[in-house]
N, C-alpha and C positions, 0 to 999 in steps of 0.2 A: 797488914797485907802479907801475904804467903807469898814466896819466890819459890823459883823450882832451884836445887841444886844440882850444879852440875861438874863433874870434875874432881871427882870422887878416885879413891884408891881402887886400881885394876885388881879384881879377882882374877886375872891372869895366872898365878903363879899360882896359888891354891887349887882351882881348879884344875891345872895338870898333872898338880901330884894326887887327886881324888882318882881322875882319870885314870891317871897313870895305875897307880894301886887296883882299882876297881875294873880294869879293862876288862878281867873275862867274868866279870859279874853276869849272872843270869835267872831267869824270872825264879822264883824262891828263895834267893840268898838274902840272907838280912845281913845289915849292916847298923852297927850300933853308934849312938851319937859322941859315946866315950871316944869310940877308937877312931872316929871322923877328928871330933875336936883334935887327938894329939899327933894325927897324921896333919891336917894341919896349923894346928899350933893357935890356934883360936878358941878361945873359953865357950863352952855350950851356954846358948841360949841368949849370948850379944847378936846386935845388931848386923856384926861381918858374919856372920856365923851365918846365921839365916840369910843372907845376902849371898854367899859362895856356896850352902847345901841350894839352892835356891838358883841359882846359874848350873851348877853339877845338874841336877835333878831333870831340868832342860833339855841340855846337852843329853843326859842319855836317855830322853824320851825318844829326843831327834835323830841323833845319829846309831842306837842301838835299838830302840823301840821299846824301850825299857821305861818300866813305870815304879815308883819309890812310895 
């Protein structure tokens, strides 16, 4: 039987430094998974990885209207 986990390490701290970096991002600019990974400091293609582009990606649909 499957348990839900809960209680997981905060993407807090990652996500503010995407934020932060990416603040005046706007519709056209690309951003690459290199320079994500060593901004923050997370191997492309783990599980935090997509876990924190994946809260980011949210966040600036929500509060900028921005789509990735």
């Amino acid at each position: 039987m499957n348990t839900l986990f809960l209680g997981g390490v905060s993407t807090d701290a990652e996500v503010a430094k995407l934020m932060q970096n990416y603040k005046d991002a706007k519709p056209g600019d690309e951003l690459s998974h290199e320079a994500i990974s060593q901004l923050i400091e997370v191997p492309y293609g783990t599980h935090r990885y997509r876990t924190v582009v994946d809260r980011f990606r949210r966040l600036l649909f929500t509060q900028h209207n921005l789509e990735l």
